[in-house]
C-alpha positions as CSV (number, residue, x, y, z in Angstrom):
1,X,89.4,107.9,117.9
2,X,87.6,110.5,115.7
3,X,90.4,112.6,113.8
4,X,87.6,115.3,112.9
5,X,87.7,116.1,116.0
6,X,91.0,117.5,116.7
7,X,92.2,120.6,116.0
8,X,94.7,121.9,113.6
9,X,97.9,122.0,116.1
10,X,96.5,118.8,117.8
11,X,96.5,117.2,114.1
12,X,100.0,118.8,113.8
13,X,101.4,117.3,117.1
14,X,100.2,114.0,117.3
15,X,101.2,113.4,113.8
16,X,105.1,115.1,114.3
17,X,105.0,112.3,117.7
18,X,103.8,109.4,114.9
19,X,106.5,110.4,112.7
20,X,109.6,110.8,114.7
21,X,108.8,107.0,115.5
22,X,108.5,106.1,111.5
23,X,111.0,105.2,109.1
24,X,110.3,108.9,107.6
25,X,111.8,107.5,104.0
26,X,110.7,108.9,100.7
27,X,109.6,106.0,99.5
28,X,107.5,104.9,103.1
29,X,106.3,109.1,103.1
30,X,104.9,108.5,99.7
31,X,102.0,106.6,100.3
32,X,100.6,109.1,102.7
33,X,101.0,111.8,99.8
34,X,98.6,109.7,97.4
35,X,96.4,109.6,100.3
36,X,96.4,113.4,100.9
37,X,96.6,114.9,97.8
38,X,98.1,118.1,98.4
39,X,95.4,118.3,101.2
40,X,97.9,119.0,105.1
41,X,94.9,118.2,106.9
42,X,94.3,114.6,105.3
43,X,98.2,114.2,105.0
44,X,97.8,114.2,109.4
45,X,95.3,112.2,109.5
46,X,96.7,109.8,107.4
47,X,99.4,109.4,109.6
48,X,97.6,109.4,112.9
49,X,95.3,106.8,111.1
50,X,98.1,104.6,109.8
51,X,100.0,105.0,113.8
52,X,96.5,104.2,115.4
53,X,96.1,100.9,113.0
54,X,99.2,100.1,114.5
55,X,99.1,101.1,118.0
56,X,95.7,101.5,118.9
57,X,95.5,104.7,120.1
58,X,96.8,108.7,119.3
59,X,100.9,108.7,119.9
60,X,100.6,111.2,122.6
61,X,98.5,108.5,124.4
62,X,100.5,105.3,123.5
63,X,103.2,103.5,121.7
64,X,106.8,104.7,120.9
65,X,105.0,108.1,120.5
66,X,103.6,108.5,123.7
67,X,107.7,109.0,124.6
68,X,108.6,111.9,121.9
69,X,109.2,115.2,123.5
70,X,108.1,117.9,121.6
71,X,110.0,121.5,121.4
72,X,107.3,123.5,121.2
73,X,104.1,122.0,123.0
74,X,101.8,125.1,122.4
């Protein structure tokens, strides 16, 4: 899956669907900070990167994401 290729709200969707399936602590968030660095873009991918590793594909496609229902789709 080539992250570059989304789009900004796609970024922002499929990494809200990762992360309603995390452990969303501080201390777990933190490592995708370092990773970031005050970038949001990179802070996505790092979680869509980290939920693909695990999962194998974006959340909206499978794994425990692929069951999150989003508020606002568009």
């Amino acid at each position: 899956m080539e992250l570059d290729n989304l789009t900004l709200r796609e970024l922002q969707q499929e990494s809200a669907r990762a992360l309603a399936t995390f452990d969303a602590t501080s201390n777990n968030l933190s490592k995708f900070n370092k990773m970031a660095h005050h970038d949001s873009q990179n802070w996505y991918k790092a979680i869509l990167a980290d939920y693909i590793s695990k999962h194998g594909d974006l959340p909206s496609k499978t794994g425990p994401g692929k069951t999150v229902k989003l508020i606002l789709s568009k």
